[in-house]
N, C-alpha and C positions, 0 to 999 in steps of 0.2 A: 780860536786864534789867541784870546784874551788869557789862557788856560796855557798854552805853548811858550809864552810871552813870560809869563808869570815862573815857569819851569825852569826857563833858561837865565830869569834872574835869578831864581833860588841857586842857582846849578854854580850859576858864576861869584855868586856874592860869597858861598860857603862851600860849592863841592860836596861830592859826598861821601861815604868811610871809606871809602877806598879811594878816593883821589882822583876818582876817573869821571870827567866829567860825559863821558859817552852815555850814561843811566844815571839814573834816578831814586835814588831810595826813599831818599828826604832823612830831616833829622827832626827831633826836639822845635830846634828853633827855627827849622824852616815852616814848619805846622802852626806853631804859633804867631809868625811874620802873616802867614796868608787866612788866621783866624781873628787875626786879631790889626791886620796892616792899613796902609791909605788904600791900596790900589783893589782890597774887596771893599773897603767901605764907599770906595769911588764909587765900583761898578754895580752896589745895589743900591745905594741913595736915588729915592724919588729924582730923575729931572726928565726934564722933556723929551718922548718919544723912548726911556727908557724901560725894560720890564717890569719892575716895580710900577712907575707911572701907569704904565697901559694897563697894566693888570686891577692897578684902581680903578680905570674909568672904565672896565668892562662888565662891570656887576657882578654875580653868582660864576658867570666863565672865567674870572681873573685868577684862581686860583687853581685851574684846569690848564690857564696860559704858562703861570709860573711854573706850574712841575713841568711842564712839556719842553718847558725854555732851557729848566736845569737839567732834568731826567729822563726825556724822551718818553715821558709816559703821563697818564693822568692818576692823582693818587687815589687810595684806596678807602675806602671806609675809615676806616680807621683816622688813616693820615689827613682824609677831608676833616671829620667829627673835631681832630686836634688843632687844624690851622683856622676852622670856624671860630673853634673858642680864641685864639690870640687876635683873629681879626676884629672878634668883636671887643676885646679888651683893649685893642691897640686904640692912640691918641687921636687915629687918623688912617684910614684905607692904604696909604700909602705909607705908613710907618709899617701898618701889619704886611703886609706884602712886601715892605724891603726887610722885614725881620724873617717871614719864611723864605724867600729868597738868599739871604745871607744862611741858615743852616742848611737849608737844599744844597749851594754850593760847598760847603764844607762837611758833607755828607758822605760816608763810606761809600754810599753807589754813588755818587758821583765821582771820586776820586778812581773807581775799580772801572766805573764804564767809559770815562772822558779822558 
């Protein structure tokens, strides 16, 4: 919904190269609006009952929560091994987890699957 939401502001605020606001292409600066905007920094910032949160207080599964949340899947070796390391670099369980959450959402499968 939050993702539909987001679409239809982009859509209305700038349209897109063809002027029709029936599709989606996206442009430049509507990539950088939902990379870089309030309304992603809203939806992964730490607050109550949100995924980021939960996904702190879940221990070892919070990181199993978040891809499921963003990408309907659990990540892979790999992508566990990578988000371990920033978890444990991050300031705070809930920093590290709204910083994987924040690239999962602006993530090519996410934009191709959602």
């Amino acid at each position: 919904k939050m993702y539909e939401e987001w679409l239809r502001e982009f859509t209305v605020r700038f349209g897109d190269d063809e002027g029709n606001e029936a599709t989606f292409n996206g442009t430049i600066v509507q990539a950088l609006m939902l990379l870089n905007g309030n309304r992603i920094n809203e939806a992964v910032r730490p607050s109550q009952g949100n995924t980021s949160s939960t996904a702190a207080r879940m221990g070892p599964k919070g990181l199993d929560y978040v891809f499921l949340a963003a990408l309907s899947r659990p990540p892979n070796n790999a992508e566990r091994n990578a988000c371990m390391q920033i978890l444990r670099q991050a300031k705070s369980p809930e920093v590290g987890y709204q910083d994987i959450l924040w690239a999962l959402l602006n993530s090519n499968e996410f934009f191709l699957n959602h």
